[in-house]
C-alpha positions as CSV (number, residue, x, y, z in Angstrom):
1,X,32.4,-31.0,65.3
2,X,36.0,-33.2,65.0
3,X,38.8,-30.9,64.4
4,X,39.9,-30.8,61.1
5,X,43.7,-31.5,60.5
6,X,45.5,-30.2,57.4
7,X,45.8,-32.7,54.7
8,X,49.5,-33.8,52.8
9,X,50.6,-31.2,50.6
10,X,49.8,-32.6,47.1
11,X,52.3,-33.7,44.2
12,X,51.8,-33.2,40.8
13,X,51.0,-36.6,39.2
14,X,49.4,-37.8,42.6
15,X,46.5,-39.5,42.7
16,X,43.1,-36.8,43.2
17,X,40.6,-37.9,46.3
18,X,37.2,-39.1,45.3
19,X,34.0,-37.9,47.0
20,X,30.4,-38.6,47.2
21,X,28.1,-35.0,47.4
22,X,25.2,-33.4,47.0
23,X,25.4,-30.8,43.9
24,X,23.5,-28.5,42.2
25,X,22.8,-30.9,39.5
26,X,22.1,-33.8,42.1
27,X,24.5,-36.3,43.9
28,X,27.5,-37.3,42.0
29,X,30.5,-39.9,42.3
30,X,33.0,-37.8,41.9
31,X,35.2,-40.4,40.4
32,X,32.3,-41.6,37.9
33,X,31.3,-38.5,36.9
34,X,34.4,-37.7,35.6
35,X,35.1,-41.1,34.7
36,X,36.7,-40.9,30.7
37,X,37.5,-37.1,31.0
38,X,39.8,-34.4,32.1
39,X,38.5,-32.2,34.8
40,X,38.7,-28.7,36.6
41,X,37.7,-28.5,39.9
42,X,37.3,-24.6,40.8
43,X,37.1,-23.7,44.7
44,X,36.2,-20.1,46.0
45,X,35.4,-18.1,48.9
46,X,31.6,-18.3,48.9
47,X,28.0,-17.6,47.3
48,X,27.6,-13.9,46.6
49,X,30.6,-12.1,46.1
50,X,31.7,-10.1,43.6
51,X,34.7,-11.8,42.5
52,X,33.8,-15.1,42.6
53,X,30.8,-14.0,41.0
54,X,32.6,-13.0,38.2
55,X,34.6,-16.2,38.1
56,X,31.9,-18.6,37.6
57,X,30.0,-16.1,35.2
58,X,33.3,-16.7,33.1
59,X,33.1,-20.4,33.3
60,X,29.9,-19.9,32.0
61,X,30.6,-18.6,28.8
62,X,33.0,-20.9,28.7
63,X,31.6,-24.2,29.1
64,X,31.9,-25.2,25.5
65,X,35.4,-24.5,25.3
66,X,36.1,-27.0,28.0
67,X,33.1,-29.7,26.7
68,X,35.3,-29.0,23.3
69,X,38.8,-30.3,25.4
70,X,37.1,-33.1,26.9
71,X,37.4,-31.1,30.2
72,X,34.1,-31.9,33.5
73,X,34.0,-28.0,35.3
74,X,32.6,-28.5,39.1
75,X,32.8,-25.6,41.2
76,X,33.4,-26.1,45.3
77,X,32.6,-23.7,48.4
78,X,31.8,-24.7,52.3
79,X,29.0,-23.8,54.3
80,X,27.0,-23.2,51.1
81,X,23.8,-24.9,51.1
82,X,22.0,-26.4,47.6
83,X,19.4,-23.6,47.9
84,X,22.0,-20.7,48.7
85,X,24.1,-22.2,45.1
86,X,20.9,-22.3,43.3
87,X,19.8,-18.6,44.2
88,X,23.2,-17.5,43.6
89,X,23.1,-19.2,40.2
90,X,20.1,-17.2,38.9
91,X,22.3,-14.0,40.0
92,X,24.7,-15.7,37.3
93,X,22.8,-16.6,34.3
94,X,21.1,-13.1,34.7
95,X,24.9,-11.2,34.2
96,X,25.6,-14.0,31.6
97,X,22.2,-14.7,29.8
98,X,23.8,-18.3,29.7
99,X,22.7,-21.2,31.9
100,X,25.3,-22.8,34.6
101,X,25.4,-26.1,33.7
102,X,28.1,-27.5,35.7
103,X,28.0,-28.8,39.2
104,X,28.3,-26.8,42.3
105,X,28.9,-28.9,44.9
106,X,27.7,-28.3,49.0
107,X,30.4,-29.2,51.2
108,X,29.0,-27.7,54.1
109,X,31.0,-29.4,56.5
110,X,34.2,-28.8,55.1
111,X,35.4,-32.2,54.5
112,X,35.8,-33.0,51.0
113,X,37.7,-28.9,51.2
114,X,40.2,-30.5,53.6
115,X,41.0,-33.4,51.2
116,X,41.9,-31.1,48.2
117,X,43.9,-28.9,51.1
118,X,42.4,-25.6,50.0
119,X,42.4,-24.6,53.8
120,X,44.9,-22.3,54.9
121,X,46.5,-21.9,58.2
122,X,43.6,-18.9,58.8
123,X,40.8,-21.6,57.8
124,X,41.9,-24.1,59.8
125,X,42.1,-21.8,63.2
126,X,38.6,-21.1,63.5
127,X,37.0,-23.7,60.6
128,X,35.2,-25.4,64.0
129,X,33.3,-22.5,65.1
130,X,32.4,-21.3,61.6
131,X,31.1,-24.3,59.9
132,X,29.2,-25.2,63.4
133,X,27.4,-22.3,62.7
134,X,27.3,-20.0,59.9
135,X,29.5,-21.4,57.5
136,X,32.8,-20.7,56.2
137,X,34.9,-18.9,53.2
138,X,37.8,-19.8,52.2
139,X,40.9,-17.4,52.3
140,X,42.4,-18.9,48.8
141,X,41.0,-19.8,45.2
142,X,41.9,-23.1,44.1
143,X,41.9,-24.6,40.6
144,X,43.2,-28.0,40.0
145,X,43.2,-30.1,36.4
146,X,42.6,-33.5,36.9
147,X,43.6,-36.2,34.4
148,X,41.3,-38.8,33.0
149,X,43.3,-41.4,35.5
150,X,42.6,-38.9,38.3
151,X,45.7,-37.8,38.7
152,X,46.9,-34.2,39.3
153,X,48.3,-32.2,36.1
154,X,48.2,-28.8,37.6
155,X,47.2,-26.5,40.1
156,X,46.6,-22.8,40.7
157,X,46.5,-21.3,43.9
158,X,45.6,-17.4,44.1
159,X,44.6,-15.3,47.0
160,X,41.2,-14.1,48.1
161,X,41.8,-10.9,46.2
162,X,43.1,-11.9,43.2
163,X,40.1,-13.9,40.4
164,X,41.5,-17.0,38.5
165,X,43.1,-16.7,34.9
166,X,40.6,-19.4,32.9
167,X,42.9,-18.2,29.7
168,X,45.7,-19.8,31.3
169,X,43.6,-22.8,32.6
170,X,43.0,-23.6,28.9
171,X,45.8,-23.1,28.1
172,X,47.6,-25.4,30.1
173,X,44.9,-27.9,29.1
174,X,45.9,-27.6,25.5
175,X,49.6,-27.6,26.6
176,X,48.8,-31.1,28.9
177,X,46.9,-32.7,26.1
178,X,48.6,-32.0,23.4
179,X,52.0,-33.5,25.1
180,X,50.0,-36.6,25.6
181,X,49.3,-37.1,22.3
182,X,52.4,-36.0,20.6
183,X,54.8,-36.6,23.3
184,X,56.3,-33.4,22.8
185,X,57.3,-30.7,25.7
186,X,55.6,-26.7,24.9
187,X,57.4,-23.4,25.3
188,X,56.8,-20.5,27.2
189,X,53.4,-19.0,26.4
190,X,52.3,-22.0,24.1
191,X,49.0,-21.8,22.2
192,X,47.8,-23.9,19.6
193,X,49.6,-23.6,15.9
194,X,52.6,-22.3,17.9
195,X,56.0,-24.8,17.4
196,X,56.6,-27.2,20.4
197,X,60.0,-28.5,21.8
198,X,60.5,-32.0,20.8
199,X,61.4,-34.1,23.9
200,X,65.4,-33.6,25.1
201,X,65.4,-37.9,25.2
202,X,64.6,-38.8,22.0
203,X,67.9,-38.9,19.6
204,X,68.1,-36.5,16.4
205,X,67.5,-39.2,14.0
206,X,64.2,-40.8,16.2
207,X,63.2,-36.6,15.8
208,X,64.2,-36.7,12.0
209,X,61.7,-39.9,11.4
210,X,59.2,-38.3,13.5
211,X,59.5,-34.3,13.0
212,X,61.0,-33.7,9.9
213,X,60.7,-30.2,9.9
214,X,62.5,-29.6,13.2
215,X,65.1,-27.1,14.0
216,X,68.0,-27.0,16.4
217,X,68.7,-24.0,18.2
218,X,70.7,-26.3,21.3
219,X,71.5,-29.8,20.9
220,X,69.2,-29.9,23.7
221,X,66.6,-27.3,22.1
222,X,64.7,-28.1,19.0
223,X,61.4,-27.3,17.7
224,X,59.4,-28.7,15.7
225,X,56.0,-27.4,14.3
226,X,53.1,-29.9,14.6
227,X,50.3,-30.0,11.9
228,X,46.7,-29.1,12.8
229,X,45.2,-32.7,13.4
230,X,48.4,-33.6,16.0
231,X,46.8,-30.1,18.4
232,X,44.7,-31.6,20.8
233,X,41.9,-29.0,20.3
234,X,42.0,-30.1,16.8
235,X,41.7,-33.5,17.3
236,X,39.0,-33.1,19.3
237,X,37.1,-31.0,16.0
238,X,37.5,-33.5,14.1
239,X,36.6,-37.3,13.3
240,X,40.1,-38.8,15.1
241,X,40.1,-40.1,18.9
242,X,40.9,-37.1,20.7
243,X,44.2,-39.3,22.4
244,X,43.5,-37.4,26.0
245,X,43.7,-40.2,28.2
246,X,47.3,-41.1,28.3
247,X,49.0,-39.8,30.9
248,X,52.0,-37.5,29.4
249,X,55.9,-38.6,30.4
250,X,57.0,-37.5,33.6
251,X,60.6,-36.4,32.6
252,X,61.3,-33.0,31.9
């Protein structure tokens, strides 16, 4: 097997790789399938343990939360084959009583791993021997939030002891999609119905036309509260475009 080298580190706003696999729900383009929607890619150690078993039992629950967001949830593990996801799977929807419904994808040979760069140092040392033979788990969990134009919006990167937050991926979903359809910045622990910070470029009387109920606490701090059908999560209740698919303003 080649040696694997360690891919560039990515940037937010960069470009996502595209893949072709074989997944629990049958080959997909990675690019097509998410073709029109946001995504989260989830990678973990491997099939059969406990934490990432309880990661994907919470995605689970939570599919319609992220179908509701416009949000694609594919899950990602090497040296996993189709029939080792599907077993594990069963293990899931038992715990859950729900169905997993969303792609897990068999990268047994590590590659489409080394293009997201979820490989650390340790993975990359003795990736050869492992995936040549029994297969390999990852020493990190990865989430990255992918925009409708592929691009990067976010990523989370935790240790092998610590399970992901999938409050806070939502979160920052809501935050990501709600300043692309407002063009508006969020605060510190942003939610839904909470006030956002109107953007520090636009000029007090562009934010009086626009936000008439703002307030200044800084000339370069102002909130504004936005009304239900301007939250993305809102928009996407109701009869409105849900406005997801332009890419937020890359100023601060």
């Amino acid at each position: 097997m080649a040696e694997l080298i360690p891919a560039k580190p990515f940037r937010l706003g960069s470009e996502a790789p595209t893949f072709t696999a074989e997944t629990t729900i049958g080959t997909i383009d990675f690019t097509e399938y998410t073709k029109g929607f946001w995504s989260v890619l989830f990678c973990y150690p491997k099939d059969f343990t406990p934490v990432s078993t309880t990661e994907l039992a919470v995605l689970t629950k939570l599919v319609d939360e992220f179908s509701r967001r416009n949000v694609k949830v594919l899950a990602l593990s090497t040296g996993e084959s189709l029939d080792t996801h599907k077993k594990w799977i069963k293990d899931v929807e038992e715990i859950t009583g729900g169905v997993v419904s969303f792609p897990l994808i068999s990268d047994a040979s590590g590659t489409i791993a080394q293009k997201f760069n979820v490989l650390e140092s340790e993975d990359l040392e003795d990736i050869g021997s492992q995936l040549s033979n029994q297969g390999h788990a990852f020493h990190t969990r990865s989430v990255f939030i992918i925009s409708p134009q592929h691009r990067f919006r976010a990523m989370f990167n935790y240790p092998i002891s610590v399970g992901i937050n999938t409050s806070e991926i939502i979160r920052v979903i809501d935050c990501l999609q709600t300043a692309s359809l407002v063009g508006v910045r969020t605060p510190a622990n942003w939610v839904p119905g909470n006030p956002v910070i109107i953007h520090p470029n636009m000029s007090d009387e562009d934010a009086e036309k626009k936000f008439p109920k703002y307030q200044t606490v800084k000339p370069y701090l102002r909130f504004t509260p936005l009304e239900p059908e301007h939250t993305s999560i809102q928009v996407a209740l109701g009869d409105e475009p849900q406005g997801v698919s332009q890419e937020p303003p890359h100023s601060s």
